[in-house]
Wavefront OBJ file of the C-alpha trace (Angstrom):
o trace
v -29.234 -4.727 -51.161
v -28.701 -8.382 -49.248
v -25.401 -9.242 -48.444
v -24.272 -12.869 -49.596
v -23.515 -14.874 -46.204
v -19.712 -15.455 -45.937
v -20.117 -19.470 -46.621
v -16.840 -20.736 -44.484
v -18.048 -21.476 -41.023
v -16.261 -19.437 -37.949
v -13.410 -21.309 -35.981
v -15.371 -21.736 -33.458
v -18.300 -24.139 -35.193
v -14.894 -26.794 -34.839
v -13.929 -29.243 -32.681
v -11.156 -28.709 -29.976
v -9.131 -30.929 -31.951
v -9.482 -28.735 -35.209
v -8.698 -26.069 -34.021
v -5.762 -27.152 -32.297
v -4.925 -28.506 -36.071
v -5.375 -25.054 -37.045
v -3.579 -23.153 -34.608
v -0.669 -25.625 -35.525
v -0.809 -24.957 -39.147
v -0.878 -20.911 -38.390
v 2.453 -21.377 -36.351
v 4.112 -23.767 -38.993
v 3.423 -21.041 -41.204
v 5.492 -18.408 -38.951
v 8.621 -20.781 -39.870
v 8.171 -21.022 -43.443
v 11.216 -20.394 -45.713
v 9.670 -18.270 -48.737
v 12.130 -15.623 -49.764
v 11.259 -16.283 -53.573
v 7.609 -16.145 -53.798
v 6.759 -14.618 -49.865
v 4.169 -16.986 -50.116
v 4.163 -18.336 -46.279
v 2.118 -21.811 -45.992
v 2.433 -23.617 -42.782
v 0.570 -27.454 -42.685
v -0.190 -29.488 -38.954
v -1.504 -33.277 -39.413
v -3.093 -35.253 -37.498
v -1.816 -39.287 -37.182
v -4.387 -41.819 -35.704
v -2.194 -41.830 -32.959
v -3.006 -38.257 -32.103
v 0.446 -37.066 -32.508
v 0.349 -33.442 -34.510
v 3.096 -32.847 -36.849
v 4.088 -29.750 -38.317
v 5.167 -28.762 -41.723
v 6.133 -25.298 -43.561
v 7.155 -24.622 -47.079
v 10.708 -24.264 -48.052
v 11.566 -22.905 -51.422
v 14.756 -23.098 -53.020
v 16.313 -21.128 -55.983
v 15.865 -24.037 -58.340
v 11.854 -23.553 -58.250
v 11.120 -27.412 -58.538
v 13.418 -28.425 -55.495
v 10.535 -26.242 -53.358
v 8.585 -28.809 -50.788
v 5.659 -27.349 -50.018
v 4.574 -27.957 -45.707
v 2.114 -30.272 -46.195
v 4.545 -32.876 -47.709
v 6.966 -31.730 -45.527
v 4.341 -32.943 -42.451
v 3.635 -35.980 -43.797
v 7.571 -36.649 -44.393
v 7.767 -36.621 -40.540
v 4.922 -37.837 -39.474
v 6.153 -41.042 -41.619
v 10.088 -40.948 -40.324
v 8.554 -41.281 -36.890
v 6.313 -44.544 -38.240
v 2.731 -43.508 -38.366
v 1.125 -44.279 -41.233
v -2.753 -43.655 -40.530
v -3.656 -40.400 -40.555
v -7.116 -38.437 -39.572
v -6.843 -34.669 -40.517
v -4.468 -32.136 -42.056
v -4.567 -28.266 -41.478
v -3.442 -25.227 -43.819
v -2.843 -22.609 -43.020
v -2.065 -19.289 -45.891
v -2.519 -16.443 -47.168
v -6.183 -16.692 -49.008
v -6.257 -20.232 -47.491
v -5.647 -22.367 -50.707
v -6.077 -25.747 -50.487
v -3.404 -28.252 -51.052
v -1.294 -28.367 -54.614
v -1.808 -31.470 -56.655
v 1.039 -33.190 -56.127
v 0.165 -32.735 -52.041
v -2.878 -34.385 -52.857
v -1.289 -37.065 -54.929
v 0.892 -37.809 -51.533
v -1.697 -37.839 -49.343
v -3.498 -39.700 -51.019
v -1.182 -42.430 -50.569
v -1.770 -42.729 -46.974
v -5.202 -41.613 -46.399
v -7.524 -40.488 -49.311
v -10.563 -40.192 -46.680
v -8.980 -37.361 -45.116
v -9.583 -34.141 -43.728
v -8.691 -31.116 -44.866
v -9.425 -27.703 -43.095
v -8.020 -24.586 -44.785
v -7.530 -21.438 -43.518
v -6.827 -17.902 -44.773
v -3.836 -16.378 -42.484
v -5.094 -12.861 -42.312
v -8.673 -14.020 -41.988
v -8.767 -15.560 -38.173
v -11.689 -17.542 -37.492
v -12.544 -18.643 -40.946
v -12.144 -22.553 -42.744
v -13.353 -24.250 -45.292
v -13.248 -28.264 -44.833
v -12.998 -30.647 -47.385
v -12.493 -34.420 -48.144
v -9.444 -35.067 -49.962
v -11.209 -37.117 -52.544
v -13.190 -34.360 -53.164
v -9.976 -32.382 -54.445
v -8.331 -35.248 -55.944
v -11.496 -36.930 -57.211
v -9.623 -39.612 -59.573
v -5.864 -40.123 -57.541
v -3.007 -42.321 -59.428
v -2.806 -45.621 -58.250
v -0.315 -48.125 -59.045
l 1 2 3 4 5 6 7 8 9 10 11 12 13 14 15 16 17 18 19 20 21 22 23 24 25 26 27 28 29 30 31 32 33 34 35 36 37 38 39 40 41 42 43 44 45 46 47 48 49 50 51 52 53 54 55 56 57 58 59 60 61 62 63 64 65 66 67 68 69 70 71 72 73 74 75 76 77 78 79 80 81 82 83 84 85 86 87 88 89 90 91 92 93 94 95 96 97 98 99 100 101 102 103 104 105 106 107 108 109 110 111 112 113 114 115 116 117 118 119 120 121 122 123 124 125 126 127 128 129 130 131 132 133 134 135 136 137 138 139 140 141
């Protein structure tokens, strides 16, 4: 009987710079505020500028007041004034990718962008996508 190759690529097939991404996401993730769901997502993106900013999910008893990290990333990242953006890391437990209304955000700034994910208990192993690919048909105003 063949095994089926595991199709996410090992951390190491990345770029410095990804994995730096990633290893920013992972700690992000150590400071997430989850005492509803103990669902611990931590988010690093990456501005044009090079700067890395950090983002982790904090829920709140009223369910829909919850931001998840990679919003609250991009919230920095724009208080400080960047507003080009190249990548964005997760990092959680069965490595989801971002939520739609994430994507809807993002999209804003940079609908070209990277996104790596990566499962928390699985070290080593991403899946990268293009955020058009997960939100193939974005609002625009």
């Amino acid at each position: 009987m063949s095994k089926t190759p595991d199709p996410s690529p090992p951390l190491r097939a990345f770029l410095a710079r990804e994995r730096r991404l990633v290893a920013a996401a992972r700690a992000a993730r150590k400071r997430a505020h989850a005492p509803y769901s103990r669902f611990h997502v931590g988010a690093a993106l990456l501005a044009a500028s090079g700067t890395i900013y950090r983002g982790c999910n904090v829920e709140n008893a009223s369910y829909g007041l919850t931001i998840c990290a990679e919003r609250v990333a991009l919230a920095s990242a724009v208080a400080a004034g960047e507003r080009r953006f190249v990548a964005l890391a997760v990092a959680s437990a069965g490595g989801v990718t971002p939520c739609g209304a994430c994507r809807q955000v993002l999209a804003e700034f940079a609908p070209t962008l990277k996104v790596i994910v990566t499962d928390a208990a699985k070290r080593g192993r991403c899946r990268t996508f293009v955020l058009d690919e997960l939100l193939p048909h974005r609002f625009v105003f």
